[in-house]
Structure formats: C-alpha cells, structure tokens
C-alpha positions as CSV (number, residue, x, y, z in Angstrom):
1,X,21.6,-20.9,-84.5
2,X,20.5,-19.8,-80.9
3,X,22.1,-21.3,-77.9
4,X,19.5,-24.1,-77.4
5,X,20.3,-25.7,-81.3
6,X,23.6,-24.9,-80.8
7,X,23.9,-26.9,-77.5
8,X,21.7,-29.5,-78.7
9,X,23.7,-30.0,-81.8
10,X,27.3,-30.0,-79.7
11,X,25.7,-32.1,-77.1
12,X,23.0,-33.9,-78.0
13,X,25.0,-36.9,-79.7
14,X,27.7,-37.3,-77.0
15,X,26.8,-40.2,-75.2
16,X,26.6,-39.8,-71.7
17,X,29.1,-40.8,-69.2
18,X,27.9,-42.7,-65.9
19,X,28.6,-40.9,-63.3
20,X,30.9,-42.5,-60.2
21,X,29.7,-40.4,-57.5
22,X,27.3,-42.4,-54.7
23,X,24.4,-39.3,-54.3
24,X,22.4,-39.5,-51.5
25,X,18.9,-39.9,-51.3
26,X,17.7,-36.3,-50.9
27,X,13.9,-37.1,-50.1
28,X,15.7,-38.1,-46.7
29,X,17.7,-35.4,-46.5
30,X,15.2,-32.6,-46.6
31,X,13.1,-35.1,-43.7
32,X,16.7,-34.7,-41.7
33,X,17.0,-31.0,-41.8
34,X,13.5,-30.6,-40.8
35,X,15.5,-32.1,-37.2
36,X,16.2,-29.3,-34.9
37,X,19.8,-28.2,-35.1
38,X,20.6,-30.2,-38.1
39,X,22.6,-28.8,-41.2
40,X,23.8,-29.7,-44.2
41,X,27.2,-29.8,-43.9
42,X,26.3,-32.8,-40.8
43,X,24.6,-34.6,-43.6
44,X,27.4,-34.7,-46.2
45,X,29.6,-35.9,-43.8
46,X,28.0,-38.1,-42.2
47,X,27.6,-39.1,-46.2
48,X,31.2,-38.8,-46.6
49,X,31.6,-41.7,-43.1
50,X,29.6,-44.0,-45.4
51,X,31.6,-43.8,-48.4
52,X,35.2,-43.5,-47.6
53,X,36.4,-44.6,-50.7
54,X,35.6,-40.6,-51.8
55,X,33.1,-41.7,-54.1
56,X,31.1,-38.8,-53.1
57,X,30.7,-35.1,-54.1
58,X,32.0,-32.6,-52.4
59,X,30.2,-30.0,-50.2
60,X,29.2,-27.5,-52.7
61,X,28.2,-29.9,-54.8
62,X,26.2,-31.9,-52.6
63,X,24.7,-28.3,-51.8
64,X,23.8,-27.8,-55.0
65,X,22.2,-30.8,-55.6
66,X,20.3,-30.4,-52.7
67,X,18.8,-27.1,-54.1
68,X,18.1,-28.9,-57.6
69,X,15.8,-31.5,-55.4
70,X,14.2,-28.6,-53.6
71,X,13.1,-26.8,-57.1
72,X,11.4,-29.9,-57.7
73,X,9.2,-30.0,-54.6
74,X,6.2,-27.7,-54.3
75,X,7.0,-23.9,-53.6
76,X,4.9,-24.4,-50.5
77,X,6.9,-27.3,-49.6
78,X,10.6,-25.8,-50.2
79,X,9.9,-24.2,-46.7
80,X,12.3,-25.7,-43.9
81,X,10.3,-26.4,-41.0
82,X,12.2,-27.6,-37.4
83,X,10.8,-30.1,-35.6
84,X,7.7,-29.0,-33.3
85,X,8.5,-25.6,-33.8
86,X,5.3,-24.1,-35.6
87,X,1.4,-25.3,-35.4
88,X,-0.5,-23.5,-37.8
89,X,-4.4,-23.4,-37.6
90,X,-7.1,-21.9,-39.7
91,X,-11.2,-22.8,-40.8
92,X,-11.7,-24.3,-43.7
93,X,-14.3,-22.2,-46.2
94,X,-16.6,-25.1,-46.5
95,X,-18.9,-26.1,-43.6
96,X,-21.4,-29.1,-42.9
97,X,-25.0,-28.3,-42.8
98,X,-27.1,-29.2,-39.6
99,X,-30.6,-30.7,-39.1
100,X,-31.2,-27.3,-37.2
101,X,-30.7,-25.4,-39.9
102,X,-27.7,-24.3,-38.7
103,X,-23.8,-24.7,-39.8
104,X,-21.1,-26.7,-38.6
105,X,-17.5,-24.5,-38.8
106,X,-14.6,-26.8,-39.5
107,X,-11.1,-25.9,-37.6
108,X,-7.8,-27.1,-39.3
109,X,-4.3,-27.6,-37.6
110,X,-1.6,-28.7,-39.2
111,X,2.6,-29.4,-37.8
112,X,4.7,-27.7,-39.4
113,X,7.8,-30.5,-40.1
114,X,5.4,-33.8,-40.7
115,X,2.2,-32.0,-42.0
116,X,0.4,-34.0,-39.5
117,X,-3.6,-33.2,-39.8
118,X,-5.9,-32.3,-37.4
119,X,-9.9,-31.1,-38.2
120,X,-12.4,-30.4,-35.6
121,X,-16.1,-29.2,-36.0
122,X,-17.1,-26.4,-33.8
123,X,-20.9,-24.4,-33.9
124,X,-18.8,-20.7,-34.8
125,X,-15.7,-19.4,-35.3
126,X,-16.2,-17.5,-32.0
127,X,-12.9,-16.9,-29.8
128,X,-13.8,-19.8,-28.1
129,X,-14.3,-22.0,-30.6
130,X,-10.8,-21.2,-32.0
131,X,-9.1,-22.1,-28.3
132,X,-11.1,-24.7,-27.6
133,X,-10.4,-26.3,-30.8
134,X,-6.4,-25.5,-30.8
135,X,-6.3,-27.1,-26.9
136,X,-8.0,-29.8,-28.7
137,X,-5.5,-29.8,-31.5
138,X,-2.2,-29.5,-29.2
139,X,-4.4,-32.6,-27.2
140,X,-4.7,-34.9,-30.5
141,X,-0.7,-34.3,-31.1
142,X,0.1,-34.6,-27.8
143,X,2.1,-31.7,-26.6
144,X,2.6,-28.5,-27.2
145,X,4.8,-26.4,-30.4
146,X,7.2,-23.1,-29.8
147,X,4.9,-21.3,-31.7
148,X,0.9,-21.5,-33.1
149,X,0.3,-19.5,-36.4
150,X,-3.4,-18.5,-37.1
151,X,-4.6,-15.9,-39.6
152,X,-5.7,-12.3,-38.1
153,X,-8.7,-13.8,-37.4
154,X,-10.9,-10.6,-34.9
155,X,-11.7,-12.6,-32.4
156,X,-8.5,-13.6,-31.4
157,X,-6.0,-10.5,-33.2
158,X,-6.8,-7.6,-30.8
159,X,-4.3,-5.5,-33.7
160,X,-3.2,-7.4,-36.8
161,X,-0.2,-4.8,-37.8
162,X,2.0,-6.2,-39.8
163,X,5.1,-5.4,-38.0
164,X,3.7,-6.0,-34.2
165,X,0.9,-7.7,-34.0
166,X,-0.8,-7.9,-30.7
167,X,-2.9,-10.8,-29.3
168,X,-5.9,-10.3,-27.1
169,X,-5.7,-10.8,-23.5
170,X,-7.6,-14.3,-23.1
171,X,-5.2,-15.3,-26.4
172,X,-1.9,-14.6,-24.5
173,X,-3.9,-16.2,-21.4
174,X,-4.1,-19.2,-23.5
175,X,-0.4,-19.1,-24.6
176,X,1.4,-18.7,-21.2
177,X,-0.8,-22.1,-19.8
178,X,0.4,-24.0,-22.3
179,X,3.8,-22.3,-22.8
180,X,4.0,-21.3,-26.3
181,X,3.6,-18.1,-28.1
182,X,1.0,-16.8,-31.1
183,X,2.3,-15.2,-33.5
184,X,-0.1,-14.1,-36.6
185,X,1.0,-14.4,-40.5
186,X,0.9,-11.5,-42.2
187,X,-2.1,-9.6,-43.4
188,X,-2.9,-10.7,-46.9
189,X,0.3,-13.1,-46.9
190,X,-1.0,-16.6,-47.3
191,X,2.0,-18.3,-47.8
192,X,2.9,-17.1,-44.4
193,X,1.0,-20.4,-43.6
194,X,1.5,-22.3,-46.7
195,X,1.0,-25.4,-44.2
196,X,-2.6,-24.4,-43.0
197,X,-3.7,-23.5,-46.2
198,X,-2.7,-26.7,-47.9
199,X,-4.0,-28.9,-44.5
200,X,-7.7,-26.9,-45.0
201,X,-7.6,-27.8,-49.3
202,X,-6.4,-31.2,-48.0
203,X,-9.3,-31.9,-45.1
204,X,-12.1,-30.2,-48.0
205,X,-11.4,-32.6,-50.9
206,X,-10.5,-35.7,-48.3
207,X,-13.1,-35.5,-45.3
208,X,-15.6,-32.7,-46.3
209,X,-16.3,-34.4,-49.6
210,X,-16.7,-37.5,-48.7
211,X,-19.5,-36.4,-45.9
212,X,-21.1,-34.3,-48.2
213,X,-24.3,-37.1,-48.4
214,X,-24.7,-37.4,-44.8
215,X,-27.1,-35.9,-42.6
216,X,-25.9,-34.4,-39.1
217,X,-28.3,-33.7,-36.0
218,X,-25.5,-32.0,-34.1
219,X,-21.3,-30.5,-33.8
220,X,-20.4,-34.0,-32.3
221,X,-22.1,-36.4,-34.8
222,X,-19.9,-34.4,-37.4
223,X,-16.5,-35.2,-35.3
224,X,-17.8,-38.7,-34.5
225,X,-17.5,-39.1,-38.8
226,X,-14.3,-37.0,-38.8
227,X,-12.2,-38.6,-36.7
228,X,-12.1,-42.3,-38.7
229,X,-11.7,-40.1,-41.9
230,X,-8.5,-38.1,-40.3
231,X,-6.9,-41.2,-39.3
232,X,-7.2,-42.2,-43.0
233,X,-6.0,-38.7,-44.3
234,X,-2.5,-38.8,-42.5
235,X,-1.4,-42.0,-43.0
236,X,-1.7,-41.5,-47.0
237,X,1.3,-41.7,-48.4
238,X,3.6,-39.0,-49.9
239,X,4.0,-38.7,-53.5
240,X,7.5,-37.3,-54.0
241,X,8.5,-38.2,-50.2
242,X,8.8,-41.3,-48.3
243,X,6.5,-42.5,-45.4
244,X,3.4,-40.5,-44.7
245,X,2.3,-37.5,-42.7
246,X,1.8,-40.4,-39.7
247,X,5.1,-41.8,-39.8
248,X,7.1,-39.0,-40.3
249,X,5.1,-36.9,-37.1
250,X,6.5,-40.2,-35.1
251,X,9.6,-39.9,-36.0
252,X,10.4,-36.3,-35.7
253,X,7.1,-34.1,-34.5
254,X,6.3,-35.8,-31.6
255,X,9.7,-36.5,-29.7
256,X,10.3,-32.6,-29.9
257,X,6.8,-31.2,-28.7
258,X,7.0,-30.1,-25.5
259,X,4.9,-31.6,-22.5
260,X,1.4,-30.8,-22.3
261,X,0.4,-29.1,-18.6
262,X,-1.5,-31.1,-15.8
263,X,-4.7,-29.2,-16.2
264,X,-6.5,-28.3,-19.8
265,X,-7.0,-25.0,-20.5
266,X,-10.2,-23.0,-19.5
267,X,-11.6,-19.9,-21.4
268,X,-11.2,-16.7,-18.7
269,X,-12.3,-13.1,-19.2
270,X,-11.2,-10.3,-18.0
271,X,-12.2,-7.1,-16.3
272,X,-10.5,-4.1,-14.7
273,X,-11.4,-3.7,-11.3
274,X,-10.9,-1.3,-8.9
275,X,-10.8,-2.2,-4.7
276,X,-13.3,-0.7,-2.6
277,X,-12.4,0.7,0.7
278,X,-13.7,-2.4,2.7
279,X,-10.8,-4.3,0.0
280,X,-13.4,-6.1,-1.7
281,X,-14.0,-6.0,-5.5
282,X,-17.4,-6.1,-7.7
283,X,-18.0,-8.8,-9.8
284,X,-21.5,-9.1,-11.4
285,X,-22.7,-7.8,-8.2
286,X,-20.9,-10.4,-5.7
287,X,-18.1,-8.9,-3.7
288,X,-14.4,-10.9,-3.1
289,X,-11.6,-9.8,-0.6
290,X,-8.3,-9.0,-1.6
291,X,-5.6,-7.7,0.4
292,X,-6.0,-4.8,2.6
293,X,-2.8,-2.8,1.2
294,X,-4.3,-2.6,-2.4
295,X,-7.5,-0.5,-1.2
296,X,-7.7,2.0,-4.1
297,X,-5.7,0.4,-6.8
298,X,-7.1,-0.4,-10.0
299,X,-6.6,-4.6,-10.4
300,X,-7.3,-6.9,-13.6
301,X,-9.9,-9.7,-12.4
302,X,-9.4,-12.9,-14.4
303,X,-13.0,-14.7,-14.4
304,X,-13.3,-18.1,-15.6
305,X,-16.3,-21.2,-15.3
306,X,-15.4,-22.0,-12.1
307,X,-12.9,-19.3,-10.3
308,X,-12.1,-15.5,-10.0
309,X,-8.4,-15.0,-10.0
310,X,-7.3,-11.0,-8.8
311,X,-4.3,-10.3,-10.8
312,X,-1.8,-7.0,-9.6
313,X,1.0,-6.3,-12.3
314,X,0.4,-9.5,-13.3
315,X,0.9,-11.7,-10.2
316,X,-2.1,-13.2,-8.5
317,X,-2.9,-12.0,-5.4
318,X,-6.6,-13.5,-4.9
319,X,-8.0,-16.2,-5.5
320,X,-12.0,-17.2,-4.9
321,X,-14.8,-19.9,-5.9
322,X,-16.8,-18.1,-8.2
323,X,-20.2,-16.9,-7.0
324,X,-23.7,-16.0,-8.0
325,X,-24.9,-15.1,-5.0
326,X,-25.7,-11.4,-5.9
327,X,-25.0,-8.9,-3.3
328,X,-23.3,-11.2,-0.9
329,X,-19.5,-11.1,-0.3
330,X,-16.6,-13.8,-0.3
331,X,-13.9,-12.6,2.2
332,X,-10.8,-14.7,3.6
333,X,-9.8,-12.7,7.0
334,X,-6.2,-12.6,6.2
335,X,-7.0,-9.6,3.4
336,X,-8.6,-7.7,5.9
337,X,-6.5,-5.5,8.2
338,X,-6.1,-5.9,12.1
339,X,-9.3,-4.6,12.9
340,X,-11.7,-5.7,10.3
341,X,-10.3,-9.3,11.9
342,X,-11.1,-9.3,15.4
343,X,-14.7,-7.7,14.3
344,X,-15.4,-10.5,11.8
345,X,-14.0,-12.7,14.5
346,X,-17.4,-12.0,17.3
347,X,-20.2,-14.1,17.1
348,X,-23.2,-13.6,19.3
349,X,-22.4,-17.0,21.4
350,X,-18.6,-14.9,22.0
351,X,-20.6,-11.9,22.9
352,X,-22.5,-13.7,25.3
353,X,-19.9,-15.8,27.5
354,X,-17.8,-12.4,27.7
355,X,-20.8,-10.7,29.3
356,X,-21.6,-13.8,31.8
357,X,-18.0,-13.5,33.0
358,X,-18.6,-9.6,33.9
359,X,-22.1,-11.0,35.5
360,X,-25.9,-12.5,35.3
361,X,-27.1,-9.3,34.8
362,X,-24.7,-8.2,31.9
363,X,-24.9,-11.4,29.9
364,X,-29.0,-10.8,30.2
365,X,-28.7,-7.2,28.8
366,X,-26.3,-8.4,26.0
367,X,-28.6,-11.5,25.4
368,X,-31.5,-9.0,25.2
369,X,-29.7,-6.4,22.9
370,X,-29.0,-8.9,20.3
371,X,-32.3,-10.5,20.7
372,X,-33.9,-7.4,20.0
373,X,-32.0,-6.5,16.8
374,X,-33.4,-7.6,12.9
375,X,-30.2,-9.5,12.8
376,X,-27.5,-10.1,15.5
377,X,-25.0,-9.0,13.8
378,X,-26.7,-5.1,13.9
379,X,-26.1,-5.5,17.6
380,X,-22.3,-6.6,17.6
381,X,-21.7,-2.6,18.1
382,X,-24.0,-1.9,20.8
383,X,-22.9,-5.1,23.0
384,X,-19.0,-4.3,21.8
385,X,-19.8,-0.8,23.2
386,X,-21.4,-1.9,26.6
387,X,-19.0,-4.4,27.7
388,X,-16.2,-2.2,26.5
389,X,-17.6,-0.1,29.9
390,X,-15.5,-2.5,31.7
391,X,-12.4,-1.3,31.4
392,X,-13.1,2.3,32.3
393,X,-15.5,1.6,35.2
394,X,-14.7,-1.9,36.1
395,X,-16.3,-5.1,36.3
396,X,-18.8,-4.3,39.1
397,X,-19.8,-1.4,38.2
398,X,-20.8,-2.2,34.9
399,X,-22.6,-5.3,36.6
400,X,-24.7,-3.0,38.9
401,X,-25.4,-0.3,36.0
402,X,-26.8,-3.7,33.8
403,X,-29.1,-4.5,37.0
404,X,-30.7,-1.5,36.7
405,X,-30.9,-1.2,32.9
406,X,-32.9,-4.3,33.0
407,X,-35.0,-2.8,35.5
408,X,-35.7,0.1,33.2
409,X,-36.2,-2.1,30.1
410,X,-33.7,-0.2,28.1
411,X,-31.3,-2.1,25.4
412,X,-29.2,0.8,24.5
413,X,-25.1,0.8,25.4
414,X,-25.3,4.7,26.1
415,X,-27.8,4.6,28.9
416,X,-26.2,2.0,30.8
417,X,-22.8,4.5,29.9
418,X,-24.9,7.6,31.5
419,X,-25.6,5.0,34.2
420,X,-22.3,5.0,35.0
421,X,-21.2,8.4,34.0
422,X,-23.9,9.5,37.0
423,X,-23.2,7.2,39.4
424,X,-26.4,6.1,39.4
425,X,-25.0,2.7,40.7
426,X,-23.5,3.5,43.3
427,X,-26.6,4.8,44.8
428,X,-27.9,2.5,47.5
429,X,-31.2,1.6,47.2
430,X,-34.0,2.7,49.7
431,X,-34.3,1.0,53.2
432,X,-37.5,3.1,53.9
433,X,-40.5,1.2,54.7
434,X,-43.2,1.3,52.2
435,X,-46.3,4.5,53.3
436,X,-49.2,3.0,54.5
437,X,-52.2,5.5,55.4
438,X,-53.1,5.6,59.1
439,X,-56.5,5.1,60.2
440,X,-58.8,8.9,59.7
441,X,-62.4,9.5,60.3
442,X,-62.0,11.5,57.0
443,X,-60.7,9.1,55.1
444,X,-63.8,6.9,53.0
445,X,-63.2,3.1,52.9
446,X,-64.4,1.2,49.8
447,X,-67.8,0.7,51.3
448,X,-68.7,4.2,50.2
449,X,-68.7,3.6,46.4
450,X,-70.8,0.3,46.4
C-alpha cells in the first residue's frame, strides 16, 4: 500500500473524537491583525482572558491554526495589511466610450486593510489625471495613508529601478502636501499590488459592465453613474469574511488615516531659474523679485494655476501672484538692496515738492524735465542729478543757476551743473541802460522806404 491507503485504512474507521478546545473565530482574527501594532500572541490571550477554564490551545497551536485559515483565503488576500498604511491606485484596462468620439480612462484606488473601493473617470491617464484623481481618492476616504502604491506608470516614475525608484518632482510635490510618501511596486511584479489589481477586476465586472449600454456626452456624466454603483460595490458582503469592504473601512481604515490638509492640492511645474542681476527671475516672459543676496544663483521656480513660488535648497524664498503680463515685472522692495529702494521709492509728485522747497524756479525746471520726457520715469535721473547740485553748491545757488536755465530753455541737469561750475550765477546782471540811437542827419527814418 502507499501512505494515503495505508492511512486511510488505519484511520479512516476510527471514529472521531470531539474536540474540547473553544477555537476562536479566525475570520476576526485576521480583521484584528490588520490593527496597527496588533499581534498574535495579544489575540490568544486576550482568548485565553475569555476562557479561563484552559479550554483553549496553546500558542503554537493557536498559531498554527491561524496559518491553516490563511491557506484557505486567496494568495492575494494572505497579505497582512496595517491599518491606513498603504493606498494603492492603478487604471483599469477597460474604458467608456464618449459621444465625442473620445474615451473615458477609469482610475482605481483601493485601502489596503478594508479593500475599500474608489473609481474615478478622467479624459487621460496624463500626470494630472493620476493626481487629481488620487487627491480625489484620499478626498472620498477622507484622509490621507503612510504610503500610495501606483504602478511605474511614465508620467509619474521619473526612474522605475527596482531597487530605488525615484518619483518625479511634481509627484514628491504632491506627497510632502499631503504628507505621505509614493513608493512604486516593482517592475513586472503585480502582486506587489495584489489590492489594486483585484479593486480594477472588481470595478470592471461590477460598474464597467453594468454601464456598458449607456451613452455618455462627457468625463462627469460617467462619474455622476459611478458614484451610486461604488456605493453599491463596497458595501457587498464578503464571502469568506464578515461585514463588507464598508464596514470594515469604518471600523479600522478610517480612524487610522491621517488628517487631510486645509487646502487641496494643486498641480505645480517646475523650472530652473537663474536671478538676473536686477534679482528678478524670467518666467514666460514676466519678471518676479527675489532677494538681493541670491543675484547669480541658479533657483528652482515652482509654478502653479494661480502662484509662482521661488524655492532655494528647498526653502521658499519668494512668493508672487502669477502673471501674464509679458515683459512687465512683479517686485516687492524688500528684495531689492538699499539703493534699488530709495530709487523705486521717487515719484514725480516727490521729485517735485523737493524742488519747490530749494525754489520757484527749481521746482519749474524739474516740472519741465519730467514733462518733457516719453515717460517720467526717464527723467527720475536727470531731476535726481539737478537737485543733487544742492548739496555741493547750496540751496541758492542752485535756485539762481535754475533762473537762468529757464531763461535759456534748456532741460538738461549738466548745463545747469556747468552753470554752476562757471559761476555764471553769481554774475550780476547788467544795470546799463538799453542803446538808443541819437538823432543824425545821416541816419534815414522810415519815411525813406515808403
């Protein structure tokens, strides 16, 4: 005989005792281990604190028992997932045809402890249709996991190696607002994210089916027929398991995601910039300040909808209102040095009151040279320049050189400055009467041209 006729002729015949031992239900002991921190010698005692009359097996054998049940489950399902620990996310294969023409692409999310279900329709599978569609996912749950598992997916995987992959820079963007990390499954490893991949077969025989006779004019009419069907899909109850994917996301999912931040998420690009010598920088042809002391350095300019954030190592050390004013410039004067200040400080109403305090004639001359000028603002140096004169000559001096520049029509700084540098006005002016011609016999009145 071989060892299976041999056993079933010693054994088969015996009757079979009833066992004494109380076992445990183990459906709810893999849902308890799924609790962060729990373990399975807390179970079997807490087991043991029940049944104190020692009607109970003891640890190993309660172990062993345990990994009986598991071999039962699904090979997908043997995984121990801890409570809000892992999202993973993925696009189903099938999509939902348009009246357009075109197709709608159908994102999948899926916790990793309760299986809880998400599905959102986007127009691609675009970089910002997969963070749009997880902020909407970590939205429907209500907070946020430790970690978010895609596939390698290009538009998000700037390297898929398998040992140290490495997210792009709007991914990890995405991460640090929401405080959670990406980490990538394995190339060509599936069950990496046994979850997603069963949540995407799940969401295509449940919802996709079922709207395969329906007619969609756009991305939101097919979540408007989603979202009833979702509801649905995850509170269906387990086979092998108690509750439902519903139930047991209440119980343990959602008291151990973490808080969701105040503001949702907004897709931001980046660019390397590098600050000009006036300590702006170039973005599509608009020019923002940053601090003076980074006038050379190369900076990482984080551009979103709304804002241009400067980023130095890191740390943000500008922040403007996006513009599309091309050519134009957004500056706050406490990135520009001493001097830049005080010139962006004049105005031509400034200029003007500084040169009625010297005198009538000055404020004239600088009212004229900025009158004069395209703009006013190509006159700030010329005025700057002639009251300036001031303090090397002196208050009436330059007064009595800005008389006679007036007189001469000029509304150049240097010849009022050669003006002074002359001494033209210290010159008295002539007392002598004006000529008139005396009386000559010689000398033909107007009479002689009629």
């Amino acid at each position: 005989m071989d060892e299976t006729a041999l056993h079933d002729r010693l054994m088969g015949g015996a009757p079979q005792r009833a066992s004494g031992f109380v076992a445990p239900d183990y459906a709810q002991v893999r849902q308890e281990l799924q609790r962060k921190g729990m373990t399975l010698m807390l179970l079997w005692q807490e087991h043991s604190e029940r049944h104190p009359d020692g009607s109970i097996h003891s640890y190993s054998q309660f172990c062993e028992n345990y990994r009986r049940f598991a071999q039962t489950l699904k090979r997908s399902m043997r995984q121990i997932h801890r409570a809000g620990e892992k999202l993973f996310i993925d696009y189903a294969g099938l999509t939902v045809a348009l009246a357009n023409a075109s197709r709608a692409h159908i994102f999948v999310s899926a916790l990793g402890a309760s299986g809880y279900t998400f599905a959102y329709a986007t127009p691609s599978e675009t970089m910002a249709d997969w963070l749009g569609a997880t902020a909407q996912a970590l939205r429907f749950y209500g907070g946020c996991t430790a970690l978010i598992v895609p596939d390698n997916p290009r538009a998000m995987i700037a390297n898929p190696d398998r040992y140290e992959p490495r997210a792009n820079d709007t991914v990890l963007d995405f991460a640090r607002h929401y405080g959670t990390s990406v980490l990538p499954a394995r190339p060509r490893h599936p069950q990496d994210k046994a979850k997603a991949e069963s949540a995407v077969q799940v969401v295509e025989r449940w919802i996709l089916m079922r709207l395969r006779h329906q007619r969609f004019d756009s991305v939101d009419e097919v979540n408007e027929a989603i979202a009833p069907l979702l509801q649905q899909l995850n509170a269906k109850a387990f086979q092998k398991l108690p509750g439902c994917r519903a139930s047991v996301f209440a119980e343990i999912d959602a008291p151990a995601l973490r808080a969701l931040p105040m503001q949702t998420w907004e897709l931001a690009t980046y660019k390397t910039v590098k600050v000009h010598i006036d300590s702006h920088i170039a973005f599509e042809e608009h020019y923002y300040s940053v601090p003076h002391a980074l006038v050379g350095r190369t900076l990482e300019a984080r551009v979103t909808q709304r804002i241009v954030e400067v980023l130095h190592r890191g740390a943000r050390v500008a922040s403007h209102v996006r513009s599309a004013h091309k050519g134009k410039f957004t500056t706050l004067p406490e990135h520009l040095s001493k001097a830049h200040r005080a010139h962006l400080q004049w105005n031509p109403e400034r200029l003007i009151h500084w040169g009625q305090d010297i005198g009538v004639a000055t404020g004239s001359l600088v009212t004229r040279m900025l009158s004069t000028r395209e703009h006013p603002e190509h006159g700030y140096r010329a005025c700057l320049g002639l009251l300036s004169l001031a303090k090397r000559y002196g208050k009436p001096r330059l007064e009595a050189a800005c008389v006679i520049a007036l007189v001469l029509g000029t509304t150049r700084s240097g010849h009022v400055r050669d003006i002074l540098a002359n001494g033209r006005d210290q010159v008295a002016p002539s007392t002598v009467p004006e000529w008139v011609s005396p009386a000559h016999a010689n000398v033909r009145g107007p009479e002689h041209y009629h």
